[in-house]
C-alpha positions as CSV (number, residue, x, y, z in Angstrom):
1,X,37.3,-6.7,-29.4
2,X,41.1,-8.8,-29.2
3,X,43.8,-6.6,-28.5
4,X,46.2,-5.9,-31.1
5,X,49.8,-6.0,-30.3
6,X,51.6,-2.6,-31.2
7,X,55.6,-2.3,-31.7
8,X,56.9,-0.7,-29.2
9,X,58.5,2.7,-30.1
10,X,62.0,3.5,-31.0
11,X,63.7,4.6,-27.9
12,X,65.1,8.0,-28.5
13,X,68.1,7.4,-26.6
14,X,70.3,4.8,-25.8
15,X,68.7,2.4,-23.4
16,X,70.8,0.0,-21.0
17,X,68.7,-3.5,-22.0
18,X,68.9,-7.5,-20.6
19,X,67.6,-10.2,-22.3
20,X,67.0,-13.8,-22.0
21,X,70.6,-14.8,-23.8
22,X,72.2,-12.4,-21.3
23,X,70.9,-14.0,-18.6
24,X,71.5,-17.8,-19.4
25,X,74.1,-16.5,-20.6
26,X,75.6,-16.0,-17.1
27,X,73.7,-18.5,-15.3
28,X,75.6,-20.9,-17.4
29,X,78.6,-19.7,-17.5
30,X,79.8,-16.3,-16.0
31,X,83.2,-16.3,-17.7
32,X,81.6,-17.0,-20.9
33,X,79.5,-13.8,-20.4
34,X,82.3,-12.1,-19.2
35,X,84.2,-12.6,-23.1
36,X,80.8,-12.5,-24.8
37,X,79.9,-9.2,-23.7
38,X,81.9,-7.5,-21.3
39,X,85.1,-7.5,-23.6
40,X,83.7,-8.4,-27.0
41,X,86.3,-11.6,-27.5
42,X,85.9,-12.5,-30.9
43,X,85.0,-15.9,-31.3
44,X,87.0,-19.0,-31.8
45,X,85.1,-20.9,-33.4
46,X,81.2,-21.4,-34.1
47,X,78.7,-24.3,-33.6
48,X,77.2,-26.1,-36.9
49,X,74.4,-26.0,-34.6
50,X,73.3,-22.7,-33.8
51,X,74.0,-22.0,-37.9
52,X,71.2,-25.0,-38.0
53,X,68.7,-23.6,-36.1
54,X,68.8,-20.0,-36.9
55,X,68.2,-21.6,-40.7
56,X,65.6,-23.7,-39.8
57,X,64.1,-20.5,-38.0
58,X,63.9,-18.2,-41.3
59,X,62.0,-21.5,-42.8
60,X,59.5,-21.2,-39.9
61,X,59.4,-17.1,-40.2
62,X,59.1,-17.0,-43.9
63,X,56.1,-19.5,-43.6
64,X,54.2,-17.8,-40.7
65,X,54.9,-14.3,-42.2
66,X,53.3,-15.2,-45.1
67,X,50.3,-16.9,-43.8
68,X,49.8,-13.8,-41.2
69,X,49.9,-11.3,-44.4
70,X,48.6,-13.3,-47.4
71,X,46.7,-16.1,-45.4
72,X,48.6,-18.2,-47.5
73,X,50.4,-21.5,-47.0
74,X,53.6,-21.4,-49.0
75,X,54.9,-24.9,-50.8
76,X,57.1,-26.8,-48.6
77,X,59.8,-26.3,-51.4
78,X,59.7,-22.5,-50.5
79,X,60.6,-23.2,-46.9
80,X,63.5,-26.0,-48.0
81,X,64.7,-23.1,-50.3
82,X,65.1,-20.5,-47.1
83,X,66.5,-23.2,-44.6
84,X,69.5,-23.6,-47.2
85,X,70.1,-20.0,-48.6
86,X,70.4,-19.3,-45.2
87,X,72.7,-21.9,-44.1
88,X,74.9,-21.4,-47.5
89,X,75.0,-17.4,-46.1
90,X,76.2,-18.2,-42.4
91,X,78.9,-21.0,-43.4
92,X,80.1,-18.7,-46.7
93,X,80.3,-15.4,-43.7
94,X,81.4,-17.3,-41.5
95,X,85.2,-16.2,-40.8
96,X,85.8,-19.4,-37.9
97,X,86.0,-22.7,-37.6
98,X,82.8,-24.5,-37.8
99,X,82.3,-27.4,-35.4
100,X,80.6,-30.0,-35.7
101,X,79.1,-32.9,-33.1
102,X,80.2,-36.3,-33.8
103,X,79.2,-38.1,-37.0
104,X,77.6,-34.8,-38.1
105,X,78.6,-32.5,-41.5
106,X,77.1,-30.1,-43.1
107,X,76.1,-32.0,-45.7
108,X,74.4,-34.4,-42.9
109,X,72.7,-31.0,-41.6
110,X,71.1,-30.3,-44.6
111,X,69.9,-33.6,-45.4
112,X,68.0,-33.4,-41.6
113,X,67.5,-30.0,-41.9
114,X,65.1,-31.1,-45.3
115,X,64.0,-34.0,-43.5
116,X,62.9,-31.3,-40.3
117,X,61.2,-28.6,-42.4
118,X,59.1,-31.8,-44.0
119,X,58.0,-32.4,-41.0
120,X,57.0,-29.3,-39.4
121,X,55.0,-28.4,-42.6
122,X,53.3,-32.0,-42.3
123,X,51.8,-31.6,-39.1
124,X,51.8,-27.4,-37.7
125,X,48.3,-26.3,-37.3
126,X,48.8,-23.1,-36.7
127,X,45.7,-20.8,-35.0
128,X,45.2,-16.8,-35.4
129,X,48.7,-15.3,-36.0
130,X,48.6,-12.3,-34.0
131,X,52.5,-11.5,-34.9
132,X,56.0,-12.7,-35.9
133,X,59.3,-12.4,-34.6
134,X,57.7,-9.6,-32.4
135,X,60.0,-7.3,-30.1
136,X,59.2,-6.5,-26.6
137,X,60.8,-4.3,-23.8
138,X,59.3,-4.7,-20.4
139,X,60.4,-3.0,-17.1
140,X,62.5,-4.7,-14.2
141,X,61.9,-4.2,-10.4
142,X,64.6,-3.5,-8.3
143,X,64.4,-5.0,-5.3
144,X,67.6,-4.7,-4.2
145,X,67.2,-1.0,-3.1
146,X,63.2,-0.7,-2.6
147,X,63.6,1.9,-6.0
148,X,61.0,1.6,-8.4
149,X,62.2,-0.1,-11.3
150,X,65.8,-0.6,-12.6
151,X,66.9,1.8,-15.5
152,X,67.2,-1.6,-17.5
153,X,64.6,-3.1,-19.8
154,X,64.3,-6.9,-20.0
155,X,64.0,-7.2,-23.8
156,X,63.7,-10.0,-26.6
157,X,61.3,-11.1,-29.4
158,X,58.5,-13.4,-29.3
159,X,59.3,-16.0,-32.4
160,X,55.4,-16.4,-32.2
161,X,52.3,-15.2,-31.0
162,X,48.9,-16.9,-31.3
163,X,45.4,-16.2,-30.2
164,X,42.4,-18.6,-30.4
165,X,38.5,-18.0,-31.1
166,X,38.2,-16.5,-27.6
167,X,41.2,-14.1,-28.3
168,X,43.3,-15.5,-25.4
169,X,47.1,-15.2,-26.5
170,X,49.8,-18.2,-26.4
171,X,53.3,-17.8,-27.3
172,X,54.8,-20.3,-29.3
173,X,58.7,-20.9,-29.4
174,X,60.2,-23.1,-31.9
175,X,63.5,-25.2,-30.7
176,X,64.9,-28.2,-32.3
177,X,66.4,-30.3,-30.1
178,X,68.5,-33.7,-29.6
179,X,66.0,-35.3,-27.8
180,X,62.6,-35.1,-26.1
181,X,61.8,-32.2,-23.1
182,X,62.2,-33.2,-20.1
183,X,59.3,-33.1,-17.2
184,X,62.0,-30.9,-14.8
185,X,63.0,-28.6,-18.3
186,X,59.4,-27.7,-18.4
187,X,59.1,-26.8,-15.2
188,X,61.5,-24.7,-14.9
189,X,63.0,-23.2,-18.0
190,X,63.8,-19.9,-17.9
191,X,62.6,-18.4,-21.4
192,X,58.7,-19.6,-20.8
193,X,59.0,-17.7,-17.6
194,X,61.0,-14.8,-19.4
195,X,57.9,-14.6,-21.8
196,X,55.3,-15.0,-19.1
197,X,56.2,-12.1,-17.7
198,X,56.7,-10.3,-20.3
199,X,53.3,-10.8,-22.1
200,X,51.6,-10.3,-18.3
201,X,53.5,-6.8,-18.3
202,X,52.3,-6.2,-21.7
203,X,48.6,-7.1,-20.1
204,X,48.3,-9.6,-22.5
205,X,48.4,-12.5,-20.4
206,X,46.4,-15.9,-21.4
207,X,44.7,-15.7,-17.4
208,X,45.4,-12.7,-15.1
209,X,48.5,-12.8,-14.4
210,X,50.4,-15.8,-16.8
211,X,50.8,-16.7,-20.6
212,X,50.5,-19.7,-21.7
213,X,54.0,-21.0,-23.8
214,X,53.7,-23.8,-26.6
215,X,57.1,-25.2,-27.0
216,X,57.2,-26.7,-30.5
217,X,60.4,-29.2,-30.9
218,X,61.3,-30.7,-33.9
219,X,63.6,-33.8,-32.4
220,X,66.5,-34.2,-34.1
221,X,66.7,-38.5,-33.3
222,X,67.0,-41.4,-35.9
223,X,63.5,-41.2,-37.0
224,X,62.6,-37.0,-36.7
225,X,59.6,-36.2,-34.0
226,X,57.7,-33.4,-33.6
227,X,56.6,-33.0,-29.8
228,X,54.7,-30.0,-29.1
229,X,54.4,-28.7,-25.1
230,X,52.6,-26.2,-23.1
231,X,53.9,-24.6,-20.2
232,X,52.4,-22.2,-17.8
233,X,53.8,-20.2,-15.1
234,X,52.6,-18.5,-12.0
235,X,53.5,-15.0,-10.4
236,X,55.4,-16.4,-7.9
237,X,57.9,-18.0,-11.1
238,X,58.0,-14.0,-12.2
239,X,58.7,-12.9,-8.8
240,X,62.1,-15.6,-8.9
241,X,62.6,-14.5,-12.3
242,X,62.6,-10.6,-11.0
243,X,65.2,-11.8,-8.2
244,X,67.6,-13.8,-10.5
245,X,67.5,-10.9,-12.8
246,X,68.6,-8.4,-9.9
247,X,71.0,-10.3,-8.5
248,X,73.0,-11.5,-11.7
249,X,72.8,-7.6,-12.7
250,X,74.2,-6.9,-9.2
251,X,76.6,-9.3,-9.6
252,X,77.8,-8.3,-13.0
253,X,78.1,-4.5,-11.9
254,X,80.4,-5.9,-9.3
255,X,82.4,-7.6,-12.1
256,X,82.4,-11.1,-10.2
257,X,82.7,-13.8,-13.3
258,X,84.7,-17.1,-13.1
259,X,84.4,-20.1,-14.9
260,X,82.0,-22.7,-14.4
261,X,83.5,-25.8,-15.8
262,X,81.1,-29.0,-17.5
263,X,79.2,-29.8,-20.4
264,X,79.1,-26.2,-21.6
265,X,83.1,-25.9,-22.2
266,X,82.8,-28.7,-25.1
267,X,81.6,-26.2,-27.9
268,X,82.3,-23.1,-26.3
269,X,83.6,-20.2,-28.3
270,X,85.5,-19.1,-26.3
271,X,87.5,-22.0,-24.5
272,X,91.1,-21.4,-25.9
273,X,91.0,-17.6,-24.3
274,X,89.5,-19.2,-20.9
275,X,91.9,-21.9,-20.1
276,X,94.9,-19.7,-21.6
């Protein structure tokens, strides 16, 4: 009999929580965590492209949600319909400057993001959808002092979950990107290992001790790709997860943050209050 994935139950009280945007987050920048959720800095301005792919996202949602409960594929229409309500809400909200990468508008968005949602709905085969947008919170070592676990969860939400005939799970994550993955980005990027470990704490690993990660990336180039890839990762990548996790927790308690200058300052929200 397949397992069946249960929400996990409303905590009934507050509980101190780390997720995967936490983490790169800091890896990337510790200043940048440091305004973003030490201090609450409001933001400066916002990225066209993180409105973009949260839009694109509901698209996805709304077409997997429906197929999961009505094992129905909606029209493409529908899906172009959600990808631009949604943008029209987060640029109407939206109380900050919107910024924009060269050559690019919103109007230029929306034509790709049209172009994007064609293309997914064109060529996804999805398998068994097992869930959607589905939250997990999963405990933490602490290796620091030899103490159990740490009193904080590693949370998050898988944007996907998949089985096959044989009732093996695989996490799928949908990114859309500038260009193609990278053979060293596979390798090592953090959120298949995030989710790894957290589907081989839920025991609900693809093998023993690992899950098995689809990356599907629409490419946002000239002529719009659709590359799908399928990552894996070993204990020994959880065990270096569980270490980075400890030590950037430990290093946050310790309030050590500075700036890490580089490609991350160019569309950063916060630059103005970090060079002031």
């Amino acid at each position: 009999m397949a397992l069946q994935l249960v929400k996990p139950r409303e905590e009934t009280e507050v509980q101190l929580h780390f997720s995967y945007s936490q983490l790169n987050t800091y890896l990337i920048c510790p200043m940048k965590y440091y305004f973003q959720y030490v201090v609450g800095v409001d933001w400066e301005t916002k990225p066209a492209a993180l409105t973009f792919g949260k839009a694109i996202h509901k698209a996805a949602e709304t077409y997997y949600v429906n197929l999961k409960e009505n094992g129905e594929i909606i029209p493409v229409e529908q899906m172009i319909a959600v990808f631009e309500s949604v943008m029209d809400n987060e640029v109407k909200k939206t109380k900050v400057e919107i910024t924009h990468k060269e050559g690019e508008n919103l109007k230029f968005l929306r034509d790709q993001g049209r172009a994007l949602i064609k293309l997914f709905y064109a060529e996804i085969n999805p398998q068994k959808i097992v869930a959607v947008e589905f939250p997990f919170s999963v405990k933490i070592p602490d290796i620091i002092n030899g103490n159990g676990d740490l009193p904080i969860k590693l949370i998050g939400y898988f944007d996907l979950v998949e089985s096959d005939q044989q009732n093996n799970y695989m996490v799928g994550e949908l990114k859309t990107s500038a260009q193609r993955f990278s053979s060293l980005k596979l390798e090592y990027d953090l959120q298949a290992t995030v989710y790894s470990y957290a589907m081989a704490k839920l025991k609900l690993s693809t093998s023993e001790n690992s899950c098995l990660v689809r990356y599907d990336v629409l490419v946002k180039t000239k002529k719009p790709a659709f590359e799908h890839y399928y990552v894996t990762r070993t204990e020994a990548d959880h065990t270096r997860l569980v270490h980075s996790i400890n030590n950037v927790l430990k290093a946050i308690e310790n309030r050590i943050f500075y700036r890490q200058t580089g490609w991350q300052c160019g569309d950063c929200q916060f630059k103005k209050a970090c060079f002031s």
